[in-house]
C-alpha positions, 0 to 999 in steps of 0.5 A, spaced: 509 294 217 514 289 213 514 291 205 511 286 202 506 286 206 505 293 204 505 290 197 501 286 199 496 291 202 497 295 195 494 289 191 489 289 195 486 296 195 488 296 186 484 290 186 477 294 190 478 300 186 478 296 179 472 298 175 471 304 180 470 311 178 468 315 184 471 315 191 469 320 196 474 320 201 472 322 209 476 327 213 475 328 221 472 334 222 476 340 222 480 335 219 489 337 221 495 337 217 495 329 218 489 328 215 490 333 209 496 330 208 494 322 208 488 324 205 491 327 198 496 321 198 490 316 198 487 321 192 494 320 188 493 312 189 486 312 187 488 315 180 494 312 179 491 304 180 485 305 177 484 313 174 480 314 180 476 321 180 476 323 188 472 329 192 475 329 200 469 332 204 470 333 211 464 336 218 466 342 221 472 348 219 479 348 217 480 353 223 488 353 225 493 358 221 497 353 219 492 348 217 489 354 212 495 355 209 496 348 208 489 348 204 492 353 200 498 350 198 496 343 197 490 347 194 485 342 197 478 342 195 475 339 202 468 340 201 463 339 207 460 334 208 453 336 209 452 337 201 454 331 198 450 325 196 454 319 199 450 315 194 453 317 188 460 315 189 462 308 188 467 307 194 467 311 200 474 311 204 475 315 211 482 316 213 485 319 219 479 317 223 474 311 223 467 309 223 463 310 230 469 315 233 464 321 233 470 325 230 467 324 223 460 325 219 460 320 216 452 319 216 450 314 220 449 307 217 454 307 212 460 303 212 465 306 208 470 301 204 476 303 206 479 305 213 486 307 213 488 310 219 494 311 225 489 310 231 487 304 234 480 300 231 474 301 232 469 296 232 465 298 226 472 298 222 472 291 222 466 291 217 470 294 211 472 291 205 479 294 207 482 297 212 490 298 215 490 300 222 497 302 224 495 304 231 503 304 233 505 309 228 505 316 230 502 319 223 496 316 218 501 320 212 506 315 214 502 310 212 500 314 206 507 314 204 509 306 204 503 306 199 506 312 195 512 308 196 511 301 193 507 304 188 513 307 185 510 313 185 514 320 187 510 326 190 510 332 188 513 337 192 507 340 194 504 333 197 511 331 199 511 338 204 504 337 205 506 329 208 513 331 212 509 337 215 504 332 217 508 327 220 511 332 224 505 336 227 502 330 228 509 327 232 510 333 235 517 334 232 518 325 234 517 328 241 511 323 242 509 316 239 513 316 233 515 311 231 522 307 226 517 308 220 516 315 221 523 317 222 524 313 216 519 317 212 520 323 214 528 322 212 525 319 205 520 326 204 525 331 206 529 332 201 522 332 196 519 337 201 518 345 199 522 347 205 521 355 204 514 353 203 513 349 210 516 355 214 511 360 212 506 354 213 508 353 220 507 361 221 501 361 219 497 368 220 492 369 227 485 374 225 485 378 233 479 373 234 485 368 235 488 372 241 481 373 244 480 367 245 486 365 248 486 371 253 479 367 254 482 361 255 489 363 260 484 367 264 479 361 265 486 356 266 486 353 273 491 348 276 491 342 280 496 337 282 499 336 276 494 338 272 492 344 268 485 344 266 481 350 262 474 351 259 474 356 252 466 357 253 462 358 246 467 357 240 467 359 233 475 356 230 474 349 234 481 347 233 484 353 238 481 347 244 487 343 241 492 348 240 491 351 247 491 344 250 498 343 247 500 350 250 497 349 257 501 343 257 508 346 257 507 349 265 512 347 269 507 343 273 503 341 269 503 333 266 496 333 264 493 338 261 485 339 259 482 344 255 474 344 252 469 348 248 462 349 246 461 349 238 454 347 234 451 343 240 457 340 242 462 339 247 469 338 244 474 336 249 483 335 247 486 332 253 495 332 253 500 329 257 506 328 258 506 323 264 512 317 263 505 312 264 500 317 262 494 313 258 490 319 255 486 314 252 483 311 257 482 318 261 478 322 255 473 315 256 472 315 263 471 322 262 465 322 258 462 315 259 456 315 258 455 323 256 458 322 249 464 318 245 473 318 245 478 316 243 487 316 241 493 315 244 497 314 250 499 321 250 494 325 246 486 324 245 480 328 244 472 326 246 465 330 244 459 330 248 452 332 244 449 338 249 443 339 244 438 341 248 434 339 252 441 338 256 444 338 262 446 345 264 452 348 261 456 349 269 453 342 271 456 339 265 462 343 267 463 340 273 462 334 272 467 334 267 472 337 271 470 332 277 472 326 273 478 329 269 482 330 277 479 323 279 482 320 273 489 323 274 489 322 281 488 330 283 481 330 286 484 332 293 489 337 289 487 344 291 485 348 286 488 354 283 486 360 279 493 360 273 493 367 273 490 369 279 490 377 278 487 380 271 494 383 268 492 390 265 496 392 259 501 397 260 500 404 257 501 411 258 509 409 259 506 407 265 511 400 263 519 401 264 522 405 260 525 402 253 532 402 251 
């Protein structure tokens, strides 16, 4: 986006804000580093236009490592969204995320003000007083910093770092879907970034839990063709089913990978590839049509499904999950391999080789 459009944007958005005194702003559930990052942008605007007080809220946990150490930095009070009164606030905005997705909590019949976001519109956005979809872009903190930046303002290191960080997690180091105004962004905001401090976010600190879950995961990975697919079974940190996603995709055969879970009546689903002409959008909506909502980008998308009960059974849901996710890719007759076909026991006892 040019500039002046984004200027004109900004007065757009002072204009909302005036004589408002209470935004409540609404993250994805288990909201990401880009998400943070663009959300506490968004609250730095709200109180530079129009002294505008805000609270961030968001469903579900802050679960990755790296996005707890960036809550700490950034000391973010994103507050859950199941204790607050929607009504109190005088505009609600949503930002990395959009009315109708499924991937928020908003309740249902609220049409937020504001929807600013990087992924591309839904048709319920089209019904707020402001919305800024920028589907092209590979980061909502991209976005985020325009504004920051026709505003005049300069952000602090900790929001700087927190907008750096979140573009480069969400591009994957410009390794997918980024585009020229990320670049750019990204240039502006190093030099204002923390940069000890992003190193020991990016090294977040894992419980044992994390790594029992990812036995579980390389221990239920199967391949097909090109695809590479994995069911974490019931988890606790939804935000391994992405990481182990990113993870599986890296296999040497791999072009698409698929991983999903089970939390709180819900089935989460992460899809990844890196197919010249893979469309990860549309493969997560064919894969939950009609069982549930998805959604993001060619090659990056993620989908839920509602498994409350009464339900499908949990292996059936599996399979069909499976069925469609190989069809979509041109894998159903692939054969079908286990990862890692023998359980690797570990080494003790100095039964491994001697060490130096």
């Amino acid at each position: 986006m040019r500039p002046t459009q984004t200027l004109r944007k900004l007065a757009d958005l002072r204009s909302l804000l005036a004589g408002k005194s209470s935004l409540l702003i609404v993250l994805q559930d288990n909201p990401d580093p880009d998400a943070l990052a663009a959300a506490m942008a968004l609250r730095k605007l709200a109180h530079h236009l129009g002294g505008v007080q805000c609270t961030l809220a968001s469903g579900g946990s802050v679960g990755r490592a790296e996005n707890r150490a960036l809550v700490r930095y950034l000391d973010a009070n994103v507050r859950p969204i199941e204790q607050i009164e929607t009504s109190r606030f005088d505009v609600i905005a949503t930002v990395d995320t959009q009315p109708g997705l499924g991937n928020n909590s908003l309740p249902a019949g609220i049409v937020p003000q504001i929807v600013i976001d990087h992924h591309p519109i839904h048709d319920e956005t089209r019904r707020a007083q402001f919305f800024d979809i920028r589907s092209r872009y590979g980061a909502s903190s991209t976005i985020l910093w325009e504004y920051i930046q026709a505003a005049n303002l300069t952000p602090e290191p900790p929001l700087a770092t927190a907008l750096l960080y979140g573009i480069q997690s969400d591009t994957q180091d410009f390794g997918r879907e980024a585009t020229a105004a990320d670049k750019l962004a990204y240039g502006d905001l190093y030099p204002l970034a923390n940069k000890r401090i992003l190193g020991t976010i990016q090294r977040g600190e894992e419980p044992t839990e994390y790594y029992r879950v990812l036995v579980t995961a390389l221990a239920a990975a199967n391949l097909a063709g090109n695809c590479i697919y994995s069911n974490l079974g019931s988890v606790d940190n939804v935000d391994m089913i992405a990481e182990v996603a990113d993870l599986l995709l890296r296999h040497e055969r791999a072009d698409w990978s698929l991983c999903w879970g089970h939390h709180d009546n819900r089935m989460l689903l992460s899809l990844r590839t890196i197919a010249p002409d893979g469309r990860a959008d549309v493969v997560i909506r064919h894969i939950v049509h009609r069982k549930g909502t998805g959604g993001g980008h060619h090659s990056m998308a993620g989908g839920q499904i509602s498994v409350a009960p009464p339900q499908t059974s949990q292996e059936k849901l599996d399979r069909l999950i499976v069925r469609r996710f190989l069809h979509a890719t041109g894998n159903e007759k692939a054969p079908i391999q286990k990862l890692l076909p023998q359980t690797v026991s570990p080494l003790r006892d100095g039964a491994g080789p001697a060490g130096p």
